[in-house]
C-alpha positions as CSV (number, residue, x, y, z in Angstrom):
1,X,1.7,21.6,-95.7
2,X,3.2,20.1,-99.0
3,X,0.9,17.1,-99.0
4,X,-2.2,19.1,-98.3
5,X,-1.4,21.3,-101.2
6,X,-0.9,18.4,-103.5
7,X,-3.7,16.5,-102.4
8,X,-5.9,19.9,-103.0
9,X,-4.7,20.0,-106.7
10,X,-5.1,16.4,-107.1
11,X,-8.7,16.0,-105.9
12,X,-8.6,19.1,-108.1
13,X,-7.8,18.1,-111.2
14,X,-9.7,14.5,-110.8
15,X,-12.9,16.5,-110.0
16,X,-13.0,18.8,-112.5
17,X,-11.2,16.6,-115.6
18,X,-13.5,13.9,-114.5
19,X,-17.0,15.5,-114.3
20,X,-16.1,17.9,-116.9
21,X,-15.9,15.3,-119.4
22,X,-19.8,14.0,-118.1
23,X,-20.7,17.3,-118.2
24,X,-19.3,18.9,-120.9
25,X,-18.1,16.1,-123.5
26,X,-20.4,13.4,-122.6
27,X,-22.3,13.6,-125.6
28,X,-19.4,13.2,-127.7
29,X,-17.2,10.7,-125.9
30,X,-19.7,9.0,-123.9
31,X,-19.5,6.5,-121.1
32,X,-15.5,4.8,-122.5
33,X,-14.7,8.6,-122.9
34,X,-15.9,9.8,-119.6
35,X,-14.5,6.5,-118.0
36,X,-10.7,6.9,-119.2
37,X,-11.3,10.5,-118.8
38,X,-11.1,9.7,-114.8
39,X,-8.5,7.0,-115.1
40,X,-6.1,9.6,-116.9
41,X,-6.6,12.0,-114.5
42,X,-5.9,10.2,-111.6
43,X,-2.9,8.3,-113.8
44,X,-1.5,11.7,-114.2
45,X,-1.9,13.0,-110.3
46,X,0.3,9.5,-109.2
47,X,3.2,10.8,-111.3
48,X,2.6,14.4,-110.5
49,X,1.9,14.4,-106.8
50,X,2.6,10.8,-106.0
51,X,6.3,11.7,-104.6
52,X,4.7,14.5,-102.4
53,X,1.7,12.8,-100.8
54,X,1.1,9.6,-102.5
55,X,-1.7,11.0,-104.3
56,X,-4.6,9.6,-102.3
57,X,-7.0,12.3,-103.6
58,X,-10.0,10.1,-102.0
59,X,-11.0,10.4,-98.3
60,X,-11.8,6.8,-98.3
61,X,-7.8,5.8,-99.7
62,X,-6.7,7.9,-96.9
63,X,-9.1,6.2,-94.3
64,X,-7.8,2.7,-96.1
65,X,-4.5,3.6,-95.5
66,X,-4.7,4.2,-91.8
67,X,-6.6,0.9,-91.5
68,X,-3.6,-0.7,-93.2
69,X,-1.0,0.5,-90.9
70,X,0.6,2.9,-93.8
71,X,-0.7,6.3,-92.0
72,X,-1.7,8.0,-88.9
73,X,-5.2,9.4,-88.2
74,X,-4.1,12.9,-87.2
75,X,-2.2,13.0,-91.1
76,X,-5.0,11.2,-92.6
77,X,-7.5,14.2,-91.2
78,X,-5.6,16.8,-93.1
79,X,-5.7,14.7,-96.4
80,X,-9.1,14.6,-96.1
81,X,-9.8,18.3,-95.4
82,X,-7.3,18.9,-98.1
83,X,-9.4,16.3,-100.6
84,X,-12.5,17.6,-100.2
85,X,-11.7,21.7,-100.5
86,X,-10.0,20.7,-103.9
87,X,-12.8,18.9,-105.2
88,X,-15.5,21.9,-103.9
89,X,-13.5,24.1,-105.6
90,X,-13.3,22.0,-108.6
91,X,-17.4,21.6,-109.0
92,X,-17.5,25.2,-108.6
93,X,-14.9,26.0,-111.4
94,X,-16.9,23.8,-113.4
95,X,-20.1,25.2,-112.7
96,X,-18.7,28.6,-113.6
97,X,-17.7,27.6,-117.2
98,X,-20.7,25.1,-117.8
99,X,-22.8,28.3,-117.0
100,X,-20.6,29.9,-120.2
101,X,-23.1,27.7,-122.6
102,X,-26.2,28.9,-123.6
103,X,-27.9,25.1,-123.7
104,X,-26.5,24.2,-120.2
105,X,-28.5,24.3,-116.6
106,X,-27.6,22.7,-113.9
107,X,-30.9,21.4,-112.7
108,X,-31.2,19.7,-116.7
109,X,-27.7,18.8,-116.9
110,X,-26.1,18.1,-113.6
111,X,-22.8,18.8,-112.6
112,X,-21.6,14.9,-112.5
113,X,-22.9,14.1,-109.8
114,X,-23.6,10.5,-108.1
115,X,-27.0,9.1,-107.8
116,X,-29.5,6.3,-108.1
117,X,-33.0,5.7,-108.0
118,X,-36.0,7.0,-110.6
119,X,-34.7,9.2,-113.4
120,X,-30.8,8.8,-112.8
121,X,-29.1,7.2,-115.8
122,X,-29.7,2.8,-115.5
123,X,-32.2,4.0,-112.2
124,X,-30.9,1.2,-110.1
125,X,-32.2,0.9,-106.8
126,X,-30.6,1.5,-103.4
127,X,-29.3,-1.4,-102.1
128,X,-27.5,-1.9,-105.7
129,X,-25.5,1.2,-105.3
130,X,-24.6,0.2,-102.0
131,X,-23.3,-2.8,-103.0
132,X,-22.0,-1.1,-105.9
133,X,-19.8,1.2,-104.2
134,X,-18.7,-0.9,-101.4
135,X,-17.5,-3.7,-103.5
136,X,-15.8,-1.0,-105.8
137,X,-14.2,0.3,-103.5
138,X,-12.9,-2.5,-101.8
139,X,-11.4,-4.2,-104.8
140,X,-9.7,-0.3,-105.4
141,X,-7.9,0.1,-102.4
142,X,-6.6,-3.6,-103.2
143,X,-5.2,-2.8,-106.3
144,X,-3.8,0.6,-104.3
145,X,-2.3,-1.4,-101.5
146,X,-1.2,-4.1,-103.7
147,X,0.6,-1.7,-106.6
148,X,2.5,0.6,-103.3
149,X,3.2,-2.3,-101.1
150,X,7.0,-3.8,-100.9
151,X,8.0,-5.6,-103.6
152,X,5.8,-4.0,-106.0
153,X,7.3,-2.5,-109.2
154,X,6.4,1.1,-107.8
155,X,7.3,2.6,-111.8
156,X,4.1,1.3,-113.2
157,X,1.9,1.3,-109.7
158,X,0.2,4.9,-111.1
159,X,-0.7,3.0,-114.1
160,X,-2.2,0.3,-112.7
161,X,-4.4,2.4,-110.1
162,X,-5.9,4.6,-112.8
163,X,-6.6,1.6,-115.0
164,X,-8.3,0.2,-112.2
165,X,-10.8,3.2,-112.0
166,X,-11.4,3.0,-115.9
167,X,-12.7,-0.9,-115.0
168,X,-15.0,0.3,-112.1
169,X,-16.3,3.1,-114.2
170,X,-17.2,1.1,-117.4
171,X,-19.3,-1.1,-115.2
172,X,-20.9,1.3,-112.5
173,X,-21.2,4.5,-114.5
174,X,-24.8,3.3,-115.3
175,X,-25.1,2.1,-110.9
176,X,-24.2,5.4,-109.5
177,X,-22.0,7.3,-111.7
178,X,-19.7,5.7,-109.9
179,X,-18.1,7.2,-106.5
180,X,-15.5,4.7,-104.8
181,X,-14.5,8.4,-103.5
182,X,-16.6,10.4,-100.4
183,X,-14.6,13.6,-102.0
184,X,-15.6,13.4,-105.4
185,X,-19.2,13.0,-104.6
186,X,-19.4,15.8,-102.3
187,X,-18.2,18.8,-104.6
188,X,-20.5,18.1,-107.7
189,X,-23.6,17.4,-104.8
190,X,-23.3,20.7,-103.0
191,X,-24.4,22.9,-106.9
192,X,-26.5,20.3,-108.0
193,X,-29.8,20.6,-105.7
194,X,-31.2,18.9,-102.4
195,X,-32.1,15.0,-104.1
196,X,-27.8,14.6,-104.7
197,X,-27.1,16.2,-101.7
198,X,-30.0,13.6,-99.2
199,X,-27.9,11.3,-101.7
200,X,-24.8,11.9,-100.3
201,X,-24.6,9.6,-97.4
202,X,-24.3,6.5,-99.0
203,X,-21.6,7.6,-101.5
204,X,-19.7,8.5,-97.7
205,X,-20.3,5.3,-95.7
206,X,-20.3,2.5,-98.7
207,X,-16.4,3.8,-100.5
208,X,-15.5,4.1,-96.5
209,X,-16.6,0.7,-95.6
210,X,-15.1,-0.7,-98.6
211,X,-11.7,0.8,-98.1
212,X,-11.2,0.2,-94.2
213,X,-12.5,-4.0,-95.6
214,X,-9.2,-4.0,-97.6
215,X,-7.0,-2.0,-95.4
216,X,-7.8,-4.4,-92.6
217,X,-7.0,-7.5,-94.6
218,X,-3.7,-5.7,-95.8
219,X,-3.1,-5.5,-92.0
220,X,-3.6,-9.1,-91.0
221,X,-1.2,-10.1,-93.4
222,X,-3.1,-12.4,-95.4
223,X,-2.4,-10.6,-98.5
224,X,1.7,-10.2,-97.7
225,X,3.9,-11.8,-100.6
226,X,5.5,-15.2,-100.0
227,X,9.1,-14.7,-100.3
228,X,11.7,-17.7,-101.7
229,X,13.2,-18.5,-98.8
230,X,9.8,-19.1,-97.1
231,X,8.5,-21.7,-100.1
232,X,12.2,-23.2,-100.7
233,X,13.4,-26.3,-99.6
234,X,16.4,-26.3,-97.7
235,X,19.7,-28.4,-99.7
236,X,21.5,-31.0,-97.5
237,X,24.6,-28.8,-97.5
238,X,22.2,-25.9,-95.5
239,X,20.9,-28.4,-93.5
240,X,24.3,-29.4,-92.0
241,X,25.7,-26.0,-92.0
242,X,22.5,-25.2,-89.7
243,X,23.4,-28.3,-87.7
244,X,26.8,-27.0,-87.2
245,X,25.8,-23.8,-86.0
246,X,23.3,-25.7,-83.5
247,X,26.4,-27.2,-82.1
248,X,28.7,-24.4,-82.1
249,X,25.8,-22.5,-80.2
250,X,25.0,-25.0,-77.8
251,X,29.2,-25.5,-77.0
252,X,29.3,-21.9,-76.5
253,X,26.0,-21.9,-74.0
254,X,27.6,-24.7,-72.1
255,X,31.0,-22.8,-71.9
256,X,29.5,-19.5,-70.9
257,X,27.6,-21.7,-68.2
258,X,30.6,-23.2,-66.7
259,X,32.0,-19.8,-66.1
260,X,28.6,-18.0,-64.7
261,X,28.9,-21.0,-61.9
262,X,32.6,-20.6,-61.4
263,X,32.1,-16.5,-61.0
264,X,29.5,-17.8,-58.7
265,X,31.3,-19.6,-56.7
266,X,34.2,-16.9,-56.5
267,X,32.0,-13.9,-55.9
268,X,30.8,-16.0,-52.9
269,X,33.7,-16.5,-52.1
270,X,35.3,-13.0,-51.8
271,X,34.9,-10.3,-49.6
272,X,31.2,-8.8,-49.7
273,X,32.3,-5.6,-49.9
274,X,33.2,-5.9,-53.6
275,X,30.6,-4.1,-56.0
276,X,29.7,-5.2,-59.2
277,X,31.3,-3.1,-61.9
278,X,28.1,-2.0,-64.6
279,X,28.4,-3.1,-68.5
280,X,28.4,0.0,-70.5
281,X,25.8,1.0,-72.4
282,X,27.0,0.6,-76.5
283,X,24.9,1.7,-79.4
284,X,24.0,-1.2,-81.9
285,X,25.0,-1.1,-85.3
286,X,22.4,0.4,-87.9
287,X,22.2,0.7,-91.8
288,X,21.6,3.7,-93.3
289,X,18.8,2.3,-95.2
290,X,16.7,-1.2,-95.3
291,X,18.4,-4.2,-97.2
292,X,17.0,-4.2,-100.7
293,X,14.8,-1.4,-100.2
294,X,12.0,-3.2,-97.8
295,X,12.1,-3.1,-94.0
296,X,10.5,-5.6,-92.1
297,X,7.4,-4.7,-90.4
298,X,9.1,-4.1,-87.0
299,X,4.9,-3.4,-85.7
300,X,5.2,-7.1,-85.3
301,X,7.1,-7.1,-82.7
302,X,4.5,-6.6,-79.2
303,X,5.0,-3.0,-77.9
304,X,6.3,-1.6,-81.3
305,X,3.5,1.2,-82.7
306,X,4.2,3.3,-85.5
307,X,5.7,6.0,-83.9
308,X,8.0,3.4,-81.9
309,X,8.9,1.9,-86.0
310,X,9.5,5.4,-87.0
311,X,11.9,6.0,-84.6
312,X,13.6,2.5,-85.0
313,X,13.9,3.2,-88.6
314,X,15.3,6.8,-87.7
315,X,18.3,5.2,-85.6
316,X,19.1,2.4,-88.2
317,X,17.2,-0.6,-87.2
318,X,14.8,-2.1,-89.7
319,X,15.0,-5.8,-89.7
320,X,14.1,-8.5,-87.0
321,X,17.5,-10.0,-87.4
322,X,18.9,-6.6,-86.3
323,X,17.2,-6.6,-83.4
324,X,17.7,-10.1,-82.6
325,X,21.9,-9.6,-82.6
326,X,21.5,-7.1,-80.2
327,X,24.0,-7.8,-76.7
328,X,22.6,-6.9,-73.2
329,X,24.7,-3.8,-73.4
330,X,23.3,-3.0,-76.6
331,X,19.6,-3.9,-75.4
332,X,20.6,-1.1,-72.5
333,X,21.6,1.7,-75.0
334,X,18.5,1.5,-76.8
335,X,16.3,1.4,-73.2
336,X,18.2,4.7,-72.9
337,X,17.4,6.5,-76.0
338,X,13.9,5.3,-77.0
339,X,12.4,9.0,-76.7
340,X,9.3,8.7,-74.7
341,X,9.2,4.4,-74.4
342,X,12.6,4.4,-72.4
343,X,12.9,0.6,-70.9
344,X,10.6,-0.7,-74.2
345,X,13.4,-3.4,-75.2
346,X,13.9,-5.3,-72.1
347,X,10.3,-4.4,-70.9
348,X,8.6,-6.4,-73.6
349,X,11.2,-8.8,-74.7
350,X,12.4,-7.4,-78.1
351,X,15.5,-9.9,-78.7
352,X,13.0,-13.0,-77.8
353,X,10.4,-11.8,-80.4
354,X,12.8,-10.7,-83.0
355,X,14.6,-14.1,-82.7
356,X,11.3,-16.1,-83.2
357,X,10.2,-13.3,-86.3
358,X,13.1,-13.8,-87.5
């Protein structure tokens, strides 16, 4: 309930901050003013709520997010309940003390709502505000993804997101009044008469196209970081400590193969009577926490979801290399006490995967 309460103030405090400043100090601040006005807002929100809910505030971040892998649909639902209630509220709030001016009417002054067409602001046509909001969007929930990924400096990632939405609204203020947020657009639309609310549609589908775009590439990895050891060239010394261990390994596996065919030959041998004894079952060793604070995406391995990573991550295991240590006893402790996927390890080949990924 924590993160629906913080992403109801966010939206919140983004709706009203935001369209208040349109509304209310446009005249004086104008377009720079009533772009930075939504840029602080939301700057403020990431280090207010941020540590809560990640401050998504915006159906279409939440949507983006799921797309990407970073959250679940059932969680994402709830955000977006939360999202739009806070920024309903927040029109209506504002509505309330807009009304407190003699010179103000809705129906002449709008509540900040988005738009296009004949008599709104630069009256650009449909399929510009389409486009608009879509690519908008999209290159938003890059910068989102990119500043909260790992390896990003997460101290300045609230910085760089609310930047980003003073860029998109200098340019697209005069499009549509600029969206890139389903939330945002609804609470204004709902007080400010039927044309912004037969509007609304295309300030839903375009930000939610244009988030799900970018989550989706987040997912396929072709926007992960290139690490050093995947660019560096390997020194001579490496290369024949690598060769040693090649050798050592392959000594070993001829060892342990001589004795599987002499057990053979004794076990056939002796009396047939004599049962096998069973290994027992041993828990791997786990780390309290990933190595330099980023676990490897263990979703790469086939038959590992996100509720399978989760509970991985819960028992200590959050690299491929861990995984890929793991002894046949070890591989039959975790078959025991994967909750619900019991038999997951040896069904799909974990240690073969995890070897290969790592």
């Amino acid at each position: 309930m924590n993160k629906q309460v913080a992403e109801f103030i966010g939206t919140f405090t983004l709706v009203l901050f935001g369209c208040g400043a349109a509304v209310i100090a446009g005249g004086d601040i104008g377009l720079t003013g009533i772009s930075f006005a939504f840029g602080l807002a939301l700057i403020g929100m990431a280090y207010g709520i941020g540590t809560v809910s990640g401050c998504h505030i915006n159906p279409a971040v939440s949507l983006g997010m799921v797309a990407a892998g970073r959250m679940d649909m059932p969680e994402a639902v709830k955000y977006i309940i939360a999202q739009v209630a806070g920024a309903i509220v927040a029109a209506l709030v504002l509505l309330i003390i807009a009304n407190g001016s003699a010179d103000y009417s809705v129906a002449d002054n709008g509540l900040g709502q988005n738009g296009w067409g004949k008599g709104y602001l630069g009256e650009y046509g449909f399929f510009s505000a389409f486009v608009f909001e879509f690519v908008a969007t999209f290159l938003f929930m890059v910068v989102i993804l990119g500043a909260t990924g790992a390896g990003a400096p997460a101290a300045i990632a609230g910085l760089a997101i609310g930047l980003a939405l003073v860029v998109i609204h200098l340019v697209g203020i005069n499009i549509t009044g600029v969206s890139v947020n389903p939330a945002r657009s609804i609470g204004p639309a709902l007080f400010a008469g039927w044309l912004p609310i037969a509007q609304l549609p295309l300030f839903i589908i375009a930000p939610v196209l244009g988030a799900v775009a970018a989550g989706l590439l987040f997912k396929s990895g072709m926007l992960d970081a290139v690490s050093e050891a995947d660019t560096s060239t390997p020194s001579d010394a490496e290369l024949r400590a690598e060769r040693d261990a090649l050798l050592q390994e392959r000594n070993q596996l001829a060892a342990d193969l001589a004795m599987c065919q002499s057990n053979l030959t004794t076990q056939a041998m002796a009396p047939a009577a004599t049962a096998p004894v069973a290994t027992e079952a041993s828990k791997p060793k786990g780390l309290s926490a990933p190595r330099n604070g980023a676990a490897d995406d263990l979703k790469k391995i086939n038959g590992v979801g996100p509720k399978m990573e989760q509970l991985l991550n819960r028992l200590g295991y959050y690299h491929f290399d861990q995984i890929a240590a793991w002894s046949p006893s070890e591989v039959a402790w975790v078959d025991d006490n994967l909750e619900g996927f019991k038999g997951r390890a040896t069904r799909d080949e974990w240690i073969k995967q995890a070897k290969d990924l790592a």
